[in-house]
PAVEXZA-671940 format. One line per field, with one value per residue: chain; z, y, x of N, C-alpha, C in turn; residue number from 1. Coordinates in steps of 0.05 Angstrom, whole numbers, plus 5000, padded with zeros to 4 digits. Last residue first. Layout:
BEGIN
chain	A,... $
nz	Z,... $
ny	Y,... $
nx	X,... $
caz	Z,... $
cay	Y,... $
cax	X,... $
cz	Z,... $
cy	Y,... $
cx	X,... $
n	NUM,... $
END
This chain:
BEGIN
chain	A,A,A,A,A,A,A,A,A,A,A,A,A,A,A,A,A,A,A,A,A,A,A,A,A,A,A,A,A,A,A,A,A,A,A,A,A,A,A,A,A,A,A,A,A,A,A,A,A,A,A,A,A,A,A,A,A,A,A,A,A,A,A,A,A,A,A,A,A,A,A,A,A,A,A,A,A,A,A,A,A,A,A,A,A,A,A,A,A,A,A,A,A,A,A,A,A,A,A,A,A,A,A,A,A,A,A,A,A,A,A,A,A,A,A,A,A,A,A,A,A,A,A,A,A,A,A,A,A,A,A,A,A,A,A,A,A,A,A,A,A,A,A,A,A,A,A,A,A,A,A,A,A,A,A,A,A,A,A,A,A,A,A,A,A,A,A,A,A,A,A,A,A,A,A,A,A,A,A,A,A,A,A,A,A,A,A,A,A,A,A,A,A,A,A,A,A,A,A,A,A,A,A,A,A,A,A,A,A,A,A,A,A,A,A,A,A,A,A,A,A,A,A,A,A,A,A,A,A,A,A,A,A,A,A,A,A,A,A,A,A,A,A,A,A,A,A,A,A,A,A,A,A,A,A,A,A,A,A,A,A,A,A,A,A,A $
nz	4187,4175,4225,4262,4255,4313,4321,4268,4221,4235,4289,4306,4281,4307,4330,4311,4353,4398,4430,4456,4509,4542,4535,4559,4617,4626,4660,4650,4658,4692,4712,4760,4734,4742,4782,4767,4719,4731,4735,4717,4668,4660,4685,4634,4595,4620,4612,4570,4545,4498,4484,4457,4469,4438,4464,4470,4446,4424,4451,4495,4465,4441,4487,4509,4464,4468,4519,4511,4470,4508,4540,4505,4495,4539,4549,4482,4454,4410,4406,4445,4448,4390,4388,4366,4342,4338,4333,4340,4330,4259,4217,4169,4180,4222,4188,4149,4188,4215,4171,4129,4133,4110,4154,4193,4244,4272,4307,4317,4357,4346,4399,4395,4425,4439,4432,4397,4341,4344,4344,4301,4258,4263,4249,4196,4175,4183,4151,4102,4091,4097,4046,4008,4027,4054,4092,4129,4109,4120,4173,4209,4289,4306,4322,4369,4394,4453,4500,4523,4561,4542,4505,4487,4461,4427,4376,4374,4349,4304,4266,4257,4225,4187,4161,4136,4108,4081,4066,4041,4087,4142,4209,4235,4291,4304,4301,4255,4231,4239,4248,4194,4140,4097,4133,4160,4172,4251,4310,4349,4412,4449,4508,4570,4622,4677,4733,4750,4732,4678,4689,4699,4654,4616,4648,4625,4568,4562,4570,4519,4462,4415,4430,4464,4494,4511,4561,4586,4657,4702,4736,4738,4750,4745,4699,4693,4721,4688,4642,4663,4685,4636,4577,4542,4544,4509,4467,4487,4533,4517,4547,4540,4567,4560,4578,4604,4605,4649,4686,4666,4686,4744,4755,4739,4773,4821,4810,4809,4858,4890,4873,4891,4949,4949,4935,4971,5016,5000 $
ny	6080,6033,6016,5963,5895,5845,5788,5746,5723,5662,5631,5561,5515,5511,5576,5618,5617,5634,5672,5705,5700,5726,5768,5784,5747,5727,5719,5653,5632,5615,5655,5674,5690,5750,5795,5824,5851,5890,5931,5953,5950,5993,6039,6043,6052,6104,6130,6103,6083,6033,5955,5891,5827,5755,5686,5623,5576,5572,5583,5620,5662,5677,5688,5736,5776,5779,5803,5853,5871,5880,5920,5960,5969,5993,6040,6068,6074,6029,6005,5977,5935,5893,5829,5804,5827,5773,5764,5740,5729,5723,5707,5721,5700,5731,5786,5777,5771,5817,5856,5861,5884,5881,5897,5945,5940,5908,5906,5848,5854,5832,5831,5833,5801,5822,5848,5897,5874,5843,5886,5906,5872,5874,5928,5918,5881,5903,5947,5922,5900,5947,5965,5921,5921,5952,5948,5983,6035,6040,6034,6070,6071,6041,5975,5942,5904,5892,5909,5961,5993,6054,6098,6122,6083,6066,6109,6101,6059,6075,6099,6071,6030,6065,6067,6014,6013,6076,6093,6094,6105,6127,6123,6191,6228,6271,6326,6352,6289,6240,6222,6217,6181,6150,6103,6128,6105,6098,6101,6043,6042,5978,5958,5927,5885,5897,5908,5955,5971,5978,6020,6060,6065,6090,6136,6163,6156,6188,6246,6250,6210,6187,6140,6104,6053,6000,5947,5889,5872,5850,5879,5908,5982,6028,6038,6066,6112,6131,6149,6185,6233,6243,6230,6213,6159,6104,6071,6013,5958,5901,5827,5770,5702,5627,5569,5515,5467,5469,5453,5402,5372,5378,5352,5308,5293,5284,5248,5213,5203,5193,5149,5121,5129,5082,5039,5032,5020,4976 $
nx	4993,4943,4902,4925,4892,4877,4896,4938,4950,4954,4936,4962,4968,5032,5057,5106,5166,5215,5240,5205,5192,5225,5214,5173,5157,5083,5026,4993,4932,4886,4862,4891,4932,4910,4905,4949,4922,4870,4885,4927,4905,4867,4900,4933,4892,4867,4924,4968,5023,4997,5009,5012,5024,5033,5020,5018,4985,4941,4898,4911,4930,4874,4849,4872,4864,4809,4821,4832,4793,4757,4786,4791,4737,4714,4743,4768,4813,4829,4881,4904,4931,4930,4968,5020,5084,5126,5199,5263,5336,5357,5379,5350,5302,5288,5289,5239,5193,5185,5185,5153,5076,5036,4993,5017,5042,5086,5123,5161,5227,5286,5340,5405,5478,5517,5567,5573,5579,5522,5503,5511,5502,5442,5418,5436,5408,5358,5365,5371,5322,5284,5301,5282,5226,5177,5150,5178,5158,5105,5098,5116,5116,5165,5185,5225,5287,5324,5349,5383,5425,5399,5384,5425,5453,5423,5423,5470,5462,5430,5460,5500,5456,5442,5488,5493,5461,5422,5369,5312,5273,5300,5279,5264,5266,5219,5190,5186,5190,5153,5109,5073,5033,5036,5068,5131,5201,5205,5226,5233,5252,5288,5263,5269,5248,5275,5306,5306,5351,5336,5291,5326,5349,5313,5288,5330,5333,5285,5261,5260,5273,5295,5277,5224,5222,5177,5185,5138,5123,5152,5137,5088,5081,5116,5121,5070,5074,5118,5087,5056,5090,5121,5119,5159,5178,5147,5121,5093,5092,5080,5064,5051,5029,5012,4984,5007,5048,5077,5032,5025,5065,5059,5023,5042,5077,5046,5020,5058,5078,5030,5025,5063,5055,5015,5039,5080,5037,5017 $
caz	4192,4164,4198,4257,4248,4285,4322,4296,4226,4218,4266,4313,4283,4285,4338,4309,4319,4408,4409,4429,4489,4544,4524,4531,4597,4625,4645,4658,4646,4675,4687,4765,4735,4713,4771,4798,4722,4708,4759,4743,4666,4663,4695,4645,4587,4610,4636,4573,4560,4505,4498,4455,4463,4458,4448,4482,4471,4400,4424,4505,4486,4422,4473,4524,4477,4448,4510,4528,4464,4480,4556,4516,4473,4534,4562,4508,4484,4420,4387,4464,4470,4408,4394,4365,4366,4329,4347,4330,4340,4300,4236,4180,4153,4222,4216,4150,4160,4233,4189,4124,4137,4087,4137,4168,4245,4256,4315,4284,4358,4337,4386,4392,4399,4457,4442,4434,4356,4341,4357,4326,4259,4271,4278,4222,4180,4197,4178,4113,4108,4119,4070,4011,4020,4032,4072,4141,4117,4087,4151,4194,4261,4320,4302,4353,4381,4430,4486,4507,4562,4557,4512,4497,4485,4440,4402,4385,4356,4322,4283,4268,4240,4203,4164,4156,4129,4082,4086,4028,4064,4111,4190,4227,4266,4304,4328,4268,4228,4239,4270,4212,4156,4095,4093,4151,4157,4219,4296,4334,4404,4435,4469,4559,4587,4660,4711,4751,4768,4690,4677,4721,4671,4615,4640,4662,4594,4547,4592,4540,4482,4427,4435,4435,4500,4489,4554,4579,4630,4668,4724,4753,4740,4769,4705,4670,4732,4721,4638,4650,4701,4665,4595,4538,4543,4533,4466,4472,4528,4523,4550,4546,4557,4569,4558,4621,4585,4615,4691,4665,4655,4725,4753,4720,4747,4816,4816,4785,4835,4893,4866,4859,4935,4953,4915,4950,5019,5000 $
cay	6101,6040,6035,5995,5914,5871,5813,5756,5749,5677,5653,5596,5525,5498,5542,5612,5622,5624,5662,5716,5687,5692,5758,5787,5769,5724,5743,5669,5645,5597,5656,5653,5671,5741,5767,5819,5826,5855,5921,5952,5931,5965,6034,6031,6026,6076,6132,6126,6094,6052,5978,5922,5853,5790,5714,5647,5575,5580,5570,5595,5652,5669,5676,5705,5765,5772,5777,5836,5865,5859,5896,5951,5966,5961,6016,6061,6085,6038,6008,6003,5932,5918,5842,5795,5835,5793,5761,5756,5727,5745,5694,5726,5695,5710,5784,5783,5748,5794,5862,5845,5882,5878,5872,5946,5968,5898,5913,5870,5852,5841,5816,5842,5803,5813,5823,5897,5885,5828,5860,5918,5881,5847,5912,5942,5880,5881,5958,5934,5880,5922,5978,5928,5894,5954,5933,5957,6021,6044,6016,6049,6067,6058,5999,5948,5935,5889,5878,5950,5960,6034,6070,6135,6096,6047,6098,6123,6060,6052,6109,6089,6026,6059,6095,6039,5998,6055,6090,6112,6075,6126,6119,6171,6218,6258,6316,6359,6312,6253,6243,6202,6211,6166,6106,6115,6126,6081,6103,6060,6034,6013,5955,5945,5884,5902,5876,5935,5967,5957,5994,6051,6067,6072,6110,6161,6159,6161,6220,6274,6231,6209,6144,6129,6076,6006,5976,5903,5885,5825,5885,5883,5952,6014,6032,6043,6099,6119,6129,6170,6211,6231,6236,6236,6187,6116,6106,6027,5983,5910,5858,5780,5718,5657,5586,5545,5478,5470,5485,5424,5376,5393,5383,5322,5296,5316,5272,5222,5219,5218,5160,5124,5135,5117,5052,5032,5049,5000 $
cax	5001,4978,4905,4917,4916,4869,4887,4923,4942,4978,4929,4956,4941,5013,5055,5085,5157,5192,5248,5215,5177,5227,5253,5186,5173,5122,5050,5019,4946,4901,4847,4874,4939,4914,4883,4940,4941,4867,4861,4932,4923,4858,4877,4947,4906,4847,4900,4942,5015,5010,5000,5016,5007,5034,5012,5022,5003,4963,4896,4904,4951,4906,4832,4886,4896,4824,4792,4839,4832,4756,4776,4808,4752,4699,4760,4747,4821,4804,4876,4883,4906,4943,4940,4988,5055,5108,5178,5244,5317,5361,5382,5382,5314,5278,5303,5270,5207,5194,5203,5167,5104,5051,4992,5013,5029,5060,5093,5145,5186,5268,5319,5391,5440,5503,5582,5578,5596,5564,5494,5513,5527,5460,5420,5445,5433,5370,5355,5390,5340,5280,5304,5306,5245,5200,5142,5174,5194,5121,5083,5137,5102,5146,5187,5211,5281,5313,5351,5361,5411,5423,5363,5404,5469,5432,5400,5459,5488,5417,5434,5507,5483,5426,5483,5517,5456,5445,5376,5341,5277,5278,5301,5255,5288,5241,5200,5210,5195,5188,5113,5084,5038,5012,5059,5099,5185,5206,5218,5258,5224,5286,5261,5268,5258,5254,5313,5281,5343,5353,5287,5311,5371,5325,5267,5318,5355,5298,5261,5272,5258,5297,5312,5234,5225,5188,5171,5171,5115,5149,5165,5099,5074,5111,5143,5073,5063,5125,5113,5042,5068,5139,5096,5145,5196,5152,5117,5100,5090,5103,5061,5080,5026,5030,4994,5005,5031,5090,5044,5001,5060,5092,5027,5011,5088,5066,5014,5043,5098,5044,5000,5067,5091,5012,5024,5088,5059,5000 $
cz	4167,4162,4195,4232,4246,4277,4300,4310,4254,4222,4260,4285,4302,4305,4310,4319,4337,4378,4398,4406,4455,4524,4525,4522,4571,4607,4647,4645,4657,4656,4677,4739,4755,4714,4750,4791,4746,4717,4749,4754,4687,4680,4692,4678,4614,4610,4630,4592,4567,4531,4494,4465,4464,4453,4458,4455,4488,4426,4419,4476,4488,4437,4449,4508,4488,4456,4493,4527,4483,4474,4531,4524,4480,4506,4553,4527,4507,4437,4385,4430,4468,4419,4400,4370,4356,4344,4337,4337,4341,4298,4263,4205,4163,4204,4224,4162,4163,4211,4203,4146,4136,4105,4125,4161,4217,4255,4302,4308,4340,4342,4370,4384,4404,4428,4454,4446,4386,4360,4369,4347,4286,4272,4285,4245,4206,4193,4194,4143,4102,4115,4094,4042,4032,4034,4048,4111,4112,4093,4120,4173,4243,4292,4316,4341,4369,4419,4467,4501,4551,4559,4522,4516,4499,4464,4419,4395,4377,4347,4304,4287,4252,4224,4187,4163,4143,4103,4081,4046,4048,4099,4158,4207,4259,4296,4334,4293,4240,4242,4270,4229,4175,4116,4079,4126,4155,4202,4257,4320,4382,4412,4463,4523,4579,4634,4690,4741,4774,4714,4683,4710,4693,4639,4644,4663,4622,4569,4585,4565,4500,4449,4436,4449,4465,4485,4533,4571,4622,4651,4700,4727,4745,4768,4740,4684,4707,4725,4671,4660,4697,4688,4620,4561,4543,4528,4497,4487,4510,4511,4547,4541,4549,4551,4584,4598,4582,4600,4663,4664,4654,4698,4749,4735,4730,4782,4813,4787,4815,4868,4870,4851,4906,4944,4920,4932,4991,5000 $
cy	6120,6078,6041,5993,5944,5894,5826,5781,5751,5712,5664,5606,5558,5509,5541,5575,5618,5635,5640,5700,5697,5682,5732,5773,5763,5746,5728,5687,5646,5605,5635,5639,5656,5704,5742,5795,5810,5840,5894,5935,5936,5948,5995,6024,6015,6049,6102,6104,6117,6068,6000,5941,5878,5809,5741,5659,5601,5565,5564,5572,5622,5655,5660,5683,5739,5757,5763,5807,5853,5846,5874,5927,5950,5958,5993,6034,6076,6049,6030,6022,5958,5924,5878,5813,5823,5801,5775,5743,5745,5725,5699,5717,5698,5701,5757,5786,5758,5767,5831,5839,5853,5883,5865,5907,5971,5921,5905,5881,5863,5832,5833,5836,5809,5817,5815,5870,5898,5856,5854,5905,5890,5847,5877,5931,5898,5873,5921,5946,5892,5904,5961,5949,5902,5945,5934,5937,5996,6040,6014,6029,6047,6070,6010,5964,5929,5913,5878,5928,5954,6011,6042,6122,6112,6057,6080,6121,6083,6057,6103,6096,6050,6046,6092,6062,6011,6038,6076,6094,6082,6098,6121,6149,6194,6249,6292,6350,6336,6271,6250,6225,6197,6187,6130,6116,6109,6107,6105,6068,6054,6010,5980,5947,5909,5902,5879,5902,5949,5957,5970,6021,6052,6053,6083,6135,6146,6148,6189,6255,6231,6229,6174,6138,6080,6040,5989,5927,5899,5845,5862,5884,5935,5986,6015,6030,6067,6099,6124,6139,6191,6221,6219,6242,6209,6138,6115,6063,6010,5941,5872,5807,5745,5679,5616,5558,5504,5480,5482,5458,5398,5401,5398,5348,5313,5315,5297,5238,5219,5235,5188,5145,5143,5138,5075,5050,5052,5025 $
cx	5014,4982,4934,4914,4903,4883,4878,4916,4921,4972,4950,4952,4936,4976,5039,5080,5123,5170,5227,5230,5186,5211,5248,5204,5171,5132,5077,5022,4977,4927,4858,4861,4917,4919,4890,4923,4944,4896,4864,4914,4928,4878,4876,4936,4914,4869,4888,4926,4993,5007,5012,5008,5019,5026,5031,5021,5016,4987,4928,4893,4931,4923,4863,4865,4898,4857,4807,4834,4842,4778,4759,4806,4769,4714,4738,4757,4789,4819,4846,4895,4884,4907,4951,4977,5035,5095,5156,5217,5299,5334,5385,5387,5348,5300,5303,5286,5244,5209,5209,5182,5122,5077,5020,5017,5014,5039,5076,5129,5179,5234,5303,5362,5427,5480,5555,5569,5599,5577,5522,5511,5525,5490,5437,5445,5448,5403,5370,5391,5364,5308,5297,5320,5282,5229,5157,5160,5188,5151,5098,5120,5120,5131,5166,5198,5250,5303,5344,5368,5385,5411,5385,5394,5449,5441,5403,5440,5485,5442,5420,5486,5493,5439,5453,5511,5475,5446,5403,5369,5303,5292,5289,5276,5274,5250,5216,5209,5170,5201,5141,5096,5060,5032,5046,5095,5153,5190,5227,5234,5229,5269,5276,5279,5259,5264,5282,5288,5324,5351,5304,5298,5349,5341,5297,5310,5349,5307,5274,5274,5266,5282,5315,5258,5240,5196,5186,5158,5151,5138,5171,5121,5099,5095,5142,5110,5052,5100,5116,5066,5056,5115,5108,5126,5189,5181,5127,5103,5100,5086,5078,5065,5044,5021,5002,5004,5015,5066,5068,5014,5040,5087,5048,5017,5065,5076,5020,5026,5084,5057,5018,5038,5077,5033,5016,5075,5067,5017 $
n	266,265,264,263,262,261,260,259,258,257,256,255,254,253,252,251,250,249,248,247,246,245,244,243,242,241,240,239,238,237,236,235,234,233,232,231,230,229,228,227,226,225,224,223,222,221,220,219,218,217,216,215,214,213,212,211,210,209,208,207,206,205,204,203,202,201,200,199,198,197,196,195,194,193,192,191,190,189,188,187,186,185,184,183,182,181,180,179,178,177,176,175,174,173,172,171,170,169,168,167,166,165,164,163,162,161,160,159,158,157,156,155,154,153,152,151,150,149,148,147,146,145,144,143,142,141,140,139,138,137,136,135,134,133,132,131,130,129,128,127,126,125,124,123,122,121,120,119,118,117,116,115,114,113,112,111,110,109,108,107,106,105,104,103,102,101,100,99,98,97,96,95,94,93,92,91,90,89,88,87,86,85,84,83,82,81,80,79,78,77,76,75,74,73,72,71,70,69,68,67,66,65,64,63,62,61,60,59,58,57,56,55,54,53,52,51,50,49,48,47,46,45,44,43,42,41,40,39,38,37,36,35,34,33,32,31,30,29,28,27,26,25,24,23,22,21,20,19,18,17,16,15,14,13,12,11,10,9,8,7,6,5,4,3,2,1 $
END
């Protein structure tokens, strides 16, 4: 009898070893931080698995940056890309163009690197008309894989995916970084019964597919939900995990090739 209670035990624990493997996940990463020092803190005070995607040139880059590693917080540099239609380059910031040399995006990045200290990765801040143009997408990846090499640590790529026709996660994939896509963006709507769909949506992909990630920005409503919803999140069957842990990490069989719903191409 002792024998068989022993074996009822270790298969006990083995089903909850296999169960918690299977745990779909989830990963959160906050776009557009540098500009709004109440907005961005109180997105910096979340549970430190949200990663956060800081613009290299903004006025708080730096700060943000620097407190992120304290945090051990993924932190992106969040590079803005030329759009298709409009975009916020000029005169508030450097967009890379499609023109672009890979040495000359290589420098650019090189700079944003020093801005945005201990970035792991990078994903585009618009960019619908970069990101679908062949040739400027895989000089932008080169850029980032030379820079990689040369401070002795790779650089991951997240597509936002801001446009159907982007090439960004294929071609970084192809060269051999590691890469990733955004599934869902949360607050594509600012209403919060928008937000709380996109939320729906999110662990509706995580619990088909095995995990998903999302996209947020810093506004009142977004960063409201996501204070009152994570605290809860792992009664739902779920895990938040970092960024970094799900990046290398392709499409499973029978996830949606176009998950979520794509902005309007900026």
């Amino acid at each position: 009898m002792r024998g068989a209670g022993v074996l009822v035990l270790v298969l006990l624990a083995y089903s909850s070893l296999a169960t918690g493997a299977e745990c779909p996940r989830i990963a959160i990463v906050i776009d557009d931080l540098g500009f709004q020092d109440e907005l961005d803190d109180a997105v910096m005070a979340m549970d430190y698995r949200v990663a956060v995607a800081i613009i290299p040139e903004a006025p708080a880059a730096r700060r943000l940056a620097r407190l992120a590693g304290r945090q051990q917080r993924d932190v992106l540099i969040h590079l803005p890309l030329a759009g298709l239609y409009h975009d916020n380059c000029q005169p508030a910031l450097t967009c890379i163009g499609t023109h672009w040399s890979a040495e000359r995006m290589r420098a650019h990045l090189a700079d944003a690197l020093d801005r945005v200290e201990g970035a792991v990765g990078i994903n585009n801040h618009q960019g619908s008309r970069f990101t679908a143009n062949e040739q400027a997408v895989r000089n932008l990846v080169t850029a980032i894989d030379h820079l990689g090499r040369e401070r002795g640590q790779a650089l991951f790529v997240l597509d936002s995916r801001t446009s159907p026709t982007t090439l960004l996660e294929h071609k970084a994939l192809l060269a051999g970084l590691k890469a990733n896509r955004r599934h869902v963006f949360l607050d594509h709507s600012n209403e919060p019964e928008h937000i709380q769909q996109a939320w729906f949506d999110l662990l509706a992909l995580a619990r088909s597919g095995g995990s998903a990630i999302a996209i947020g920005h810093p506004r009142i409503n977004t960063i409201r939900f996501l204070e009152q919803t994570l605290p809860e999140l792992e009664s739902t069957g779920i895990r938040l995990v970092t960024l970094s842990s799900l990046v290398n990490q392709r499409l499973l069989p029978g996830q949606p090739n176009e998950a979520g719903s794509y902005l309007p191409a900026p």
